[in-house]
N, C-alpha and C positions, 0 to 999 in steps of 0.2 A: 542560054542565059535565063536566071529565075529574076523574080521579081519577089519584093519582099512581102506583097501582098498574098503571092503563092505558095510562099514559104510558111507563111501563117496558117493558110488554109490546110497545106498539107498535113502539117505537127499538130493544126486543132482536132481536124476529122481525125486521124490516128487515136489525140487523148479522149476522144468524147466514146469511140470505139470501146477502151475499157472501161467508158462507164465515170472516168476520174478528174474531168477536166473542171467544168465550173464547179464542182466540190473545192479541187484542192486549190483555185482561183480564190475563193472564198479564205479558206484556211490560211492561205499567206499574206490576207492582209493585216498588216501590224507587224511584220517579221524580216527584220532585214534581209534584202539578198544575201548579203555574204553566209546568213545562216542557213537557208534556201539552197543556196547552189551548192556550200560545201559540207549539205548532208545529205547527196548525190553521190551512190558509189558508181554509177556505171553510165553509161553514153546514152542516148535517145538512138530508137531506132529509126534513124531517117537519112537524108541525103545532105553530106559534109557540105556546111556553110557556119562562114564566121557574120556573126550577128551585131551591128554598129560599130563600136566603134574598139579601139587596142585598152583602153580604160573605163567604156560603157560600154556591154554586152555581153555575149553570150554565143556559143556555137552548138549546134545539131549537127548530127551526125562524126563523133570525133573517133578517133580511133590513135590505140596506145603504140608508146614506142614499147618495144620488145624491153624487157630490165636485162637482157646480157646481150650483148650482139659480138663481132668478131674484132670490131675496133670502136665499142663502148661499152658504160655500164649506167643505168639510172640507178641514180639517187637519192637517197632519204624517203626510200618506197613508202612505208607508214602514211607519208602526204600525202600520197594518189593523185600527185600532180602531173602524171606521165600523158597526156592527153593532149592531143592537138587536131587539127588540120592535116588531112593526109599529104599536103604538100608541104608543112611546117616538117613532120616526120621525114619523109622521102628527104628533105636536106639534109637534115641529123646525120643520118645515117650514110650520107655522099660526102657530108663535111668530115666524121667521124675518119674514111676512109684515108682521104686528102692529109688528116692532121697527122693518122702515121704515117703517113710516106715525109713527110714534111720532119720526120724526128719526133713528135710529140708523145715520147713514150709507144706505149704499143692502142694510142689512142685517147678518146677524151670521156671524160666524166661528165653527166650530162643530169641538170637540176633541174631544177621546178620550167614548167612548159605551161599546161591547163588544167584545170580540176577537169572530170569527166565532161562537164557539159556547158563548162567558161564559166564564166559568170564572176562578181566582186569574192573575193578569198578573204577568209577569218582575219588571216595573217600574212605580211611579207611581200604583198603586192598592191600596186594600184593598177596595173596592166595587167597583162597574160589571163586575158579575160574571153579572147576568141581564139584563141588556138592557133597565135599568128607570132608569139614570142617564146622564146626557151633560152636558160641560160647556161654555161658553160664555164666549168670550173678551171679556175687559173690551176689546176695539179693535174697532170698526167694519169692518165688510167695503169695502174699498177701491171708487172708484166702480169704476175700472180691474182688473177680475180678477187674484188671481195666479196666477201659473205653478204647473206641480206645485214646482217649483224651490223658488222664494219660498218657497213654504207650508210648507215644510221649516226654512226660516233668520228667516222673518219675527219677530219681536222679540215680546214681550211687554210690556205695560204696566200694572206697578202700580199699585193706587190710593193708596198709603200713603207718608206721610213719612217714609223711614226714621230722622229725623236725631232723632225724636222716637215715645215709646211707643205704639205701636195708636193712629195717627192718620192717619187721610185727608187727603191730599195735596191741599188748598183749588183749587190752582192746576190739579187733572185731573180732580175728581170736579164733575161738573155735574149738573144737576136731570133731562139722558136720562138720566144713568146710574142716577141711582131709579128713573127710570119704568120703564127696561128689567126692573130687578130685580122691582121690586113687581107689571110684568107677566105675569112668568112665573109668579109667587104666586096670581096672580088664576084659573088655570085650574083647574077642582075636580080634575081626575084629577092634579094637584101635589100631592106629600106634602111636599118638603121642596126649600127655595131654601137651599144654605152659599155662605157668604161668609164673609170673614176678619172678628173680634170689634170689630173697628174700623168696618166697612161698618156692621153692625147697629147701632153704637150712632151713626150718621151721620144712617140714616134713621131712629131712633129720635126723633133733636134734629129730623128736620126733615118727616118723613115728614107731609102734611098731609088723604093721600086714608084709604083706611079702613084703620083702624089693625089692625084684624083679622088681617087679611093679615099683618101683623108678626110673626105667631104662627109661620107655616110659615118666615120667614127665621130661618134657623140658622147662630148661631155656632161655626168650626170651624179648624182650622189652616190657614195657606197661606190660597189662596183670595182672594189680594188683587190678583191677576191676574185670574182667569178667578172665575167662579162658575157652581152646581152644582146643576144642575134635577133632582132623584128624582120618579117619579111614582110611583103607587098601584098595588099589587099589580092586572093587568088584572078587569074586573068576570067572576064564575063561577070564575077560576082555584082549582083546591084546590092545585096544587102550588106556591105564591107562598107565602112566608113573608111577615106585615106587618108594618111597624116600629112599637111604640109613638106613639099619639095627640102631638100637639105641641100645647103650651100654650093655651089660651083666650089670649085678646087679643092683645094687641104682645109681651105676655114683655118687655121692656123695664125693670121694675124686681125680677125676677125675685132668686133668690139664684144661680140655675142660671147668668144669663147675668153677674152681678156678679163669679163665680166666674173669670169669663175676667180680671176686668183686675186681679188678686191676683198672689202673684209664683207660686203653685200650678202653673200650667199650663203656665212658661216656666223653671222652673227644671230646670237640668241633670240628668241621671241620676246616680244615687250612683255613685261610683269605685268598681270590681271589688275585693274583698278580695285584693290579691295573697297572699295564704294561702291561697286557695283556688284549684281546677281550675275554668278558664274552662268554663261551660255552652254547647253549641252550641248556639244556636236551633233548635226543630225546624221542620222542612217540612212545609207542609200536605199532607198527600196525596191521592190520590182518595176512599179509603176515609174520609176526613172528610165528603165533599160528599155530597149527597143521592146513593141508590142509583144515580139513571137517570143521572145524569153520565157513568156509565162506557159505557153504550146510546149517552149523547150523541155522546163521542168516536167510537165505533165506529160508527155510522151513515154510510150515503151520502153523499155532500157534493153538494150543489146547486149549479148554476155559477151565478158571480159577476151576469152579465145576467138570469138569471130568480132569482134573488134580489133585484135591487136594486128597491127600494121605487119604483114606479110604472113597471119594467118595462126602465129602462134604465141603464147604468152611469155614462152623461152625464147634460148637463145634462136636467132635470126639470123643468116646471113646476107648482107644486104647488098638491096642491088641498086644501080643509078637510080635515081631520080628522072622521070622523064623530060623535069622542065630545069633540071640543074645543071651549072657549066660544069663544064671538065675539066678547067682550068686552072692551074696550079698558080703562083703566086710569081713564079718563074716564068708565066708564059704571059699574062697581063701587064709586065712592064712596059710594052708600049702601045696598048691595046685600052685607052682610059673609056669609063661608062660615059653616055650621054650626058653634059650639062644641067642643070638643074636651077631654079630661080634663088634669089638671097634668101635669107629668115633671119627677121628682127632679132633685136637683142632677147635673150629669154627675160622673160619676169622673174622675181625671187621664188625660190623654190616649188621650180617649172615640175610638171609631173613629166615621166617619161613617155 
């Protein structure tokens, strides 16, 4: 078990090592994180830890998922958001396996996870900050690999009928497309499956395996394309902040998830009082994120082959997960997780 105070000391003495630490301490101040973190090509050489919290922080020591493996492909490379937790990855690629046996094409397409070293993103995110979230596209991995090309332009696919309120599109969503979801739910080190408020109440009407599970699917904005595996602060970590318990049961007639189809959630922002001085939003800074953030940027960077998760920047064949079930979705129907305590109604436009 580390302590957070250890972890700072290790990642400082490494950055003061080249010489680089309270220089470039200095140089970032006035400079948002998000510009900070995502002009990081490569990981810190240290010991994998997620740093505060899934929306504040930062992780050390991250190490990439492979871009071709035997039942996936990453996505939108360009982003260099392939980065995680070596136990974030180890599921990928156990879940990846699970989804083709399940029919989900010859496997899953696999998006944005962590910039190399966590941290707040330019773009697209308010999470996927420690290396403890990645997300997964509602399309089948092609039998036929794509190009780096492709994977840059290749299309997305909703599940929803736009022509009509938070509703699933009859004509795209099939019975894989639960399986897959309620799969990724089924593993314990899962904290939380988001999907768009429409998905959840889909497999609420139809969801027939254990209802349990229903509990970790979280309704949340977007997400009607791809949906959004979080897992569990790793076991021993002190430096992992944990998110609030989710629901006993399905949550399904809940006030929290009833709350999503009100007009509460989807209504517009109040118009700016033209009488008043327009407020600039402020920027996250470093000095918001946990102390060792600043150690994290500053640290060594490890190259891109002895980081990447099982040794190579290619394809990979992967292997179990140490700490992940083996459990198909077929075998969990009467096997429900542990209970969990309620959670209030969400506030208006709850982060994830």
């Amino acid at each position: 078990m580390r302590s957070i105070s250890g972890t700072i000391l290790r990642l400082t003495a490494a950055a003061l090592l080249c010489g680089s630490f309270a220089g470039s301490v200095a140089a970032q101040e006035g400079t948002p994180a998000k510009q900070l973190f995502g002009g990081i090509k490569l990981p810190s050489k240290a010991d994998a830890e997620p740093l505060g919290f899934y929306a504040k922080g930062c992780m050390s020591g991250a190490v990439a998922l492979p871009t071709d493996g035997p039942t996936w492909q990453a996505m939108r490379l360009s982003r260099n958001r392939r980065w995680g937790n070596p136990e974030m990855i180890a599921l990928l690629e156990r879940f990846s396996g699970d989804a083709a046996r399940l029919g989900w094409g010859s496997g899953i397409l696999i998006g944005d996870i962590s910039q190399p070293r966590g941290g707040p993103m330019i773009n697209g995110h308010s999470s996927h900050q420690i290396g403890l979230d990645a997300d997964i596209w509602f399309t089948p991995k092609p039998t036929q690999p794509l190009s780096v090309q492709q994977r840059e332009s290749y299309p997305f696919t909703s599940m929803l009928d736009k022509s009509k309120f938070l509703t699933v599109d009859s004509n795209r969503w099939t019975s894989t497309h639960a399986k897959l979801v309620m799969q990724a739910a089924s593993y314990p080190q899962v904290d939380r499956v988001f999907v768009n408020p429409a998905i959840k109440k889909k497999l609420c009407e139809t969801w027939t395996g254990n209802r349990d599970l229903l509990g970790k699917v979280r309704p949340i904005y977007g997400h009607d394309e791809h949906f959004h595996i979080r897992i569990s602060c790793p076991p021993g970590s002190t430096t992992c902040q944990k998110q609030a318990a989710v629901p006993k049961g399905d949550d399904c007639s809940s006030k929290g998830f009833a709350w999503w189809f009100t007009k509460e959630p989807w209504a517009p922002p109040p118009k700016p009082d033209p009488n008043k001085k327009p407020v600039k939003p402020r920027q996250v800074m470093l000095s918001d994120l946990p102390k060792a953030c600043a150690a994290v940027l500053a640290a060594p960077s490890r190259s891109e082959d002895d980081a990447t998760f099982g040794g190579s920047a290619v394809a990979y064949t992967a292997q179990p997960a140490a700490s992940a079930s083996a459990r198909t979705v077929e075998a969990i129907v009467n096997d429900p997780p542990p209970a969990s305590d309620d959670m209030p109604i969400p506030t208006p436009r709850p982060l994830q």
